[in-house]
C-alpha positions, -999 to 999 in steps of 0.1 A, spaced: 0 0 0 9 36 -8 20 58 20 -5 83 -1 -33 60 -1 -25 50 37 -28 87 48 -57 89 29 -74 61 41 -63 69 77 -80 98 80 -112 98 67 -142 87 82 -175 106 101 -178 127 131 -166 102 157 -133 91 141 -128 129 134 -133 137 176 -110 107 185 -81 126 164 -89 154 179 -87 138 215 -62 120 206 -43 147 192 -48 168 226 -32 146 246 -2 142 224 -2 179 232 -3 171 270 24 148 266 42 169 241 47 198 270 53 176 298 83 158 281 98 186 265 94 203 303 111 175 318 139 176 288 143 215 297 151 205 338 179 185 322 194 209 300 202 240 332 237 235 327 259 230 359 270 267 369 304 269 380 328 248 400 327 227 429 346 249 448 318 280 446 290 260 458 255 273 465 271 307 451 272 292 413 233 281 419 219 323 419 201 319 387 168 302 397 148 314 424 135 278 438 163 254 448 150 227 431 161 240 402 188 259 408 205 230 426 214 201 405 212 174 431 176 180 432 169 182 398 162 144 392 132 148 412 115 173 394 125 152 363 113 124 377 77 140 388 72 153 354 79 117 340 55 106 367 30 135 351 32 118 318 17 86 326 -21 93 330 -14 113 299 -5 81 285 -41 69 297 -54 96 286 -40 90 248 -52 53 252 -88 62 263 -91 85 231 -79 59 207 -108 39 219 -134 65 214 -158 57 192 -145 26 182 -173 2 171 -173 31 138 -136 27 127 -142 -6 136 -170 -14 109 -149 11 86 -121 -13 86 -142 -42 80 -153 -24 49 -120 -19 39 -112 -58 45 -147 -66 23 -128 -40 0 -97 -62 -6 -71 -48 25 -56 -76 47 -58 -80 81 -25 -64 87 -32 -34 64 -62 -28 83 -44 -29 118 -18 -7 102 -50 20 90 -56 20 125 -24 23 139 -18 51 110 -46 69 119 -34 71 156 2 82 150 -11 107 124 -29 128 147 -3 123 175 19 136 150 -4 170 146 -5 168 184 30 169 195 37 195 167 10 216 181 28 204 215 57 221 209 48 250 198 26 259 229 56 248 250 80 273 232 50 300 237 47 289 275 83 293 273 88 328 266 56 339 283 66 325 317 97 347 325 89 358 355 119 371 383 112 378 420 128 412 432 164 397 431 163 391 395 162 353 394 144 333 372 112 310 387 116 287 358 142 277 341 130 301 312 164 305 297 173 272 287 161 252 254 161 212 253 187 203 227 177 194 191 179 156 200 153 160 225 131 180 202 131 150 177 128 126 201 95 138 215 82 148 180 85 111 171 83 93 205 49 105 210 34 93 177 53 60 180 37 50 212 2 65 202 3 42 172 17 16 196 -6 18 217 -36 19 188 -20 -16 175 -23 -28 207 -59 -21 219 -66 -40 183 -54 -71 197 -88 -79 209 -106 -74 181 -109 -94 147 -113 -77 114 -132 -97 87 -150 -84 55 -183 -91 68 -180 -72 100 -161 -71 132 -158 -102 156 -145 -85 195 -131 -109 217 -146 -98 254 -141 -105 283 -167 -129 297 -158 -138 331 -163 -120 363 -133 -100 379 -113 -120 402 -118 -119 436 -77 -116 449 -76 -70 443 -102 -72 469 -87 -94 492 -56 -73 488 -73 -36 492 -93 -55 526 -59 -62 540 -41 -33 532 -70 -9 548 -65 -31 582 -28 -39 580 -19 -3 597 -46 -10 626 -24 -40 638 10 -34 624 24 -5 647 10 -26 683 26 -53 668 60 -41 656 61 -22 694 55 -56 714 79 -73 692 104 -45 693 106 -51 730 104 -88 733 131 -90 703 157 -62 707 138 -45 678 147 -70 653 115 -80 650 100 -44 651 118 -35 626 106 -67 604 69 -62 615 73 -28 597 90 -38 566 61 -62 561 32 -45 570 45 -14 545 48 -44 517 9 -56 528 4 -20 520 20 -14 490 1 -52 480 -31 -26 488 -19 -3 468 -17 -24 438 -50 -40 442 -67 -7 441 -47 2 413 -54 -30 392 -92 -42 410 -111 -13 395 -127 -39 375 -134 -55 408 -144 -27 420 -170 -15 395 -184 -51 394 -188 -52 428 -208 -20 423 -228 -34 403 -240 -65 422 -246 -41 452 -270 -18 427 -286 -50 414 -296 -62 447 -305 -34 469 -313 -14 439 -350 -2 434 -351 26 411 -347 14 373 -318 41 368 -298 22 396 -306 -13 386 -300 -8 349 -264 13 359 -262 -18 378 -264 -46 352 -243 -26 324 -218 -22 354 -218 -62 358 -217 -65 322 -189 -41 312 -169 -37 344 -135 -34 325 -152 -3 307 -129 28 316 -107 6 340 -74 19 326 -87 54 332 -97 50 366 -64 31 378 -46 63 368 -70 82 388 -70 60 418 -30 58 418 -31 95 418 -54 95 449 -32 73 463 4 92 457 -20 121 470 -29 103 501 6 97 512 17 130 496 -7 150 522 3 121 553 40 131 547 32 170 548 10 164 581 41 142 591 66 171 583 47 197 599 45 180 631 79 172 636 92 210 629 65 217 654 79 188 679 113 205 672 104 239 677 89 231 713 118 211 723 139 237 714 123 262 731 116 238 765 159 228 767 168 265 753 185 252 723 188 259 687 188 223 671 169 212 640 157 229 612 157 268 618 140 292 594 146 263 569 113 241 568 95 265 539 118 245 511 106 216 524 74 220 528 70 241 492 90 209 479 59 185 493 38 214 473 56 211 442 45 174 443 9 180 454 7 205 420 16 173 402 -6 150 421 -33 173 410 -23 175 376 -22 136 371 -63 142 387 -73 166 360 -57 147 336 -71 111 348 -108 129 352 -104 138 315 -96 102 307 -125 93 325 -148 119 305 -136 105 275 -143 69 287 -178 83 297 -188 99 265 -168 68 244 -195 42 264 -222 63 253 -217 71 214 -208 31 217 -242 27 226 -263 51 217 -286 25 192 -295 9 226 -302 41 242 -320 53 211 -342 22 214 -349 30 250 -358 62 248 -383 53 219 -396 21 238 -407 46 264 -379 51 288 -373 88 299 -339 106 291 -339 114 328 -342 76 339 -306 76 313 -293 104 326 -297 88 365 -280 53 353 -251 75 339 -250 88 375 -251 59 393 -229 40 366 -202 67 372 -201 74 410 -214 40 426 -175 20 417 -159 57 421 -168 69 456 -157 37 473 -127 39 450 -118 65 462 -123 65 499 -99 32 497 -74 42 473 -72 77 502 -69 52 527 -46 32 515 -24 63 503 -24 79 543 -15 43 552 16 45 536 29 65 561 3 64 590 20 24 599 45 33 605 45 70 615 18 80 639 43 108 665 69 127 657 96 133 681 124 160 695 149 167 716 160 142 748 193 127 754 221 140 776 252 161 769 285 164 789 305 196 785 336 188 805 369 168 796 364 127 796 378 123 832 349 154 843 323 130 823 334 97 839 312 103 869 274 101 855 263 119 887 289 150 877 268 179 875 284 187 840 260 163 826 232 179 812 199 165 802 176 175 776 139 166 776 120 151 747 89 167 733 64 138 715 36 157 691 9 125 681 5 132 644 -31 143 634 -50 124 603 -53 155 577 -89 150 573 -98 184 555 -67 175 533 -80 141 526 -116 159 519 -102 183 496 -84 159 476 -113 133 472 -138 159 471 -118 175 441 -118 142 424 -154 137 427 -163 169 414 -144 168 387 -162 133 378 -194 155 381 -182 176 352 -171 145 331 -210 129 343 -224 166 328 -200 159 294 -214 128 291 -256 142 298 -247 163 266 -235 136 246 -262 116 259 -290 141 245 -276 139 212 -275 98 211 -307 91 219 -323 108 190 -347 85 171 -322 91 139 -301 72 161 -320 41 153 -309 37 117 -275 36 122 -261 1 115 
């Protein structure tokens, strides 16, 4: 085949296939901007030489930036950014896919092969990821020169100044489209084109049971681990402390990926609540398409529940953090000292921000996924709703089951994936401590006597660390409402495909 003809036959098609490459050309332009942001982080030169120290880092106003030990971890959180942008691209390439699907058969009944059809596909994909990281970097280089900003000394906030190299330009101009059209190849492997229509290998069996056993035991592990790890800390010289720890932050982690990789579980789970303690037809009709289609918008939803979870633990470390400078401060003031952090903490504490801005990103992004998943389900199905609506059904009853089809998996999603997240740290960090210990300022002879009034002893101040529950609120309610917004995308859609036209569409 022709590149010509393969461009050509890539991108036509209606109204859906012409919104999926547009959605999947905005995420290429997410991605696009992320990358070349984390490329720029890597290309601040190092300023000086060893000898000056801090003194060669003046040109950025935020130390994580200006100094180059820390600069892997912003690279690393905007690498981190990218990946429910990733989900993002993969939940457009499925939108609307039953359409391209039925186009490629055509093209099969037409004479193309199997592979040639894949390769449409894939084509298709890459094209518009192609538009999209071109588009990509041209809002970064805008973003670029509009955010400039100095404080009053004169330094740079960002790291405005700096360009990646040529070799990172290229590489995220064609690393972008490569994985989009990877990915498009990929989410084909299900699906069997044949001239006379399309044959889609589902998924028949119920979700597993093991990513709920999981998230159970990770939401109780904390209760028991730190009592635990305490008795056997004294009864074992620590050793086995320290080893009750080390597993019950595994058990956790185990939690984390269930709730990660159980959203299936979790939305079918849903959905056999709804169908038996349902009464309303909008919540037992969310609940049988539920049962039926759990793994509908699962990829989308993992990225949003691992976000939640980094969150969770994100917020129990700051609440951590601030306690101890707290615990510090008092014991500083009780023995007279000046020991710990100083007038330091704010770099620490904005450094926790930096990563909450991110965490908050990867939300937003992950909620748009889920839009997109919302509004893919219903153009996928809008002959059914069509039929509905003209069998006598209301739009509102719709509109309700789009509701409950939504939020029923999604609000107990994300209460555990919080959980789980402020578990990370709450097993095995629950007080924060300063100050204590003794102190002898006299020679070694003066300090051989333990009663020598030279021996000085300092008292210890112990702060219990508080759960950050209007953190935690904020964060889950932010998630939630931004779901509402995706559930308001999808009512429009939802107008539009259950239209009695809607019937003759084959």
């Amino acid at each position: 085949m022709k590149p010509s003809t393969l461009g050509r036959l890539a991108v036509a098609g209606g109204r859906t296939d012409v919104l999926r490459m547009s959605l999947t050309a905005g995420s290429s332009v997410l991605a696009a901007v992320v990358l070349l942001a984390a490329a720029t982080v890597v290309a601040v030169p190092e300023l000086g030489t060893s000898d000056q120290g801090s003194e060669a880092w003046n040109d950025y106003a935020s130390p994580l930036i200006a100094e180059p030990g820390l600069r892997p971890g912003v690279v690393i959180t905007l690498l981190l950014l990218a990946v429910p942008v990733l989900f993002l691209a993969g939940q457009s390439i499925r939108f609307g896919s039953p359409a391209r699907d039925r186009r490629l058969a055509a093209m099969r009944l037409a004479g193309a092969t199997p592979g040639q059809a894949v390769l449409i596909a894939a084509t298709e994909t890459a094209v518009a990821s192609l538009l999209g990281s071109i588009v990509g970097t041209a809002v970064f280089l805008v973003l670029q020169q509009s955010l400039n900003a100095r404080n009053g000394d004169g330094l740079l906030y960002l790291p405005s100044d700096q360009l990646p190299s040529v070799v990172s330009f290229l590489l995220v101009l064609l690393l972008v489209p490569v994985l989009a059209g990877l990915i498009g190849a990929f989410l084909l492997r299900r699906v069997i084109i044949t001239p006379l229509g399309v044959v889609r290998r589902t998924r028949s069996k119920a979700p597993r049971l093991w990513p709920g056993v999981l998230i159970l035991v990770g939401i109780f592990a904390p209760i028991v681990i730190r009592p635990l790890g305490e008795w056997l800390g004294h009864t074992s010289g620590g050793i086995g402390g320290r080893l009750v720890v080390l597993v019950g932050f595994a058990v956790v982690l185990l939690a984390v990926a269930g709730v990660v990789i159980g959203t299936g579980w979790i939305s079918y789970t849903a959905g056999r609540l709804l169908h038996r303690f349902g009464r309303r037809p909008a919540a037992l009709l969310a609940g049988r398409r539920l049962m039926a289609d759990p793994w509908n918008g699962s990829r989308t939803m993992s990225a949003l529940l691992a976000a939640l979870v980094v969150g969770g633990g994100v917020v129990g470390y700051r609440i951590y953090m601030t306690t101890q400078f707290a615990a510090n401060d008092a014991a500083n003031r009780l023995n007279g000292t000046e020991d710990g952090y100083g007038d330091g903490t704010d770099f620490y504490l904005n450094s926790v921000d930096l990563i909450r801005i991110a965490v908050f990103a990867g939300i937003v992004v992950a909620a748009a996924g889920i839009m997109v998943a919302v509004a893919e389900g219903i153009v996928s199905r809008r002959r059914t709703n069509a039929s509905l609506v003209a069998a006598g059904v209301p739009r509102k009853v719709l509109g309700e089951s789009l509701a409950w089809q939504t939020f029923a998996p999604l609000v107990p999603a994300v209460l555990v994936a919080l959980t789980v997240g402020i578990s990370l740290l709450r097993g095995i960090a629950t007080e924060a401590s300063a100050g204590g210990g003794t102190t002898c300022d006299g020679t070694q002879a003066q300090c051989a006597d333990p009663d020598s009034p030279l021996w000085k002893t300092y008292r210890e101040v112990t702060l219990q660390v508080p759960v950050p529950f209007g953190d935690l609120a904020v964060l889950g309610g932010g998630a939630l409402v931004l779901m509402l917004l995706a559930v308001g995308v999808g009512l429009i859609f939802l107008r539009r495909s259950t239209e009695l036209d809607e019937l003759r569409i084959v």
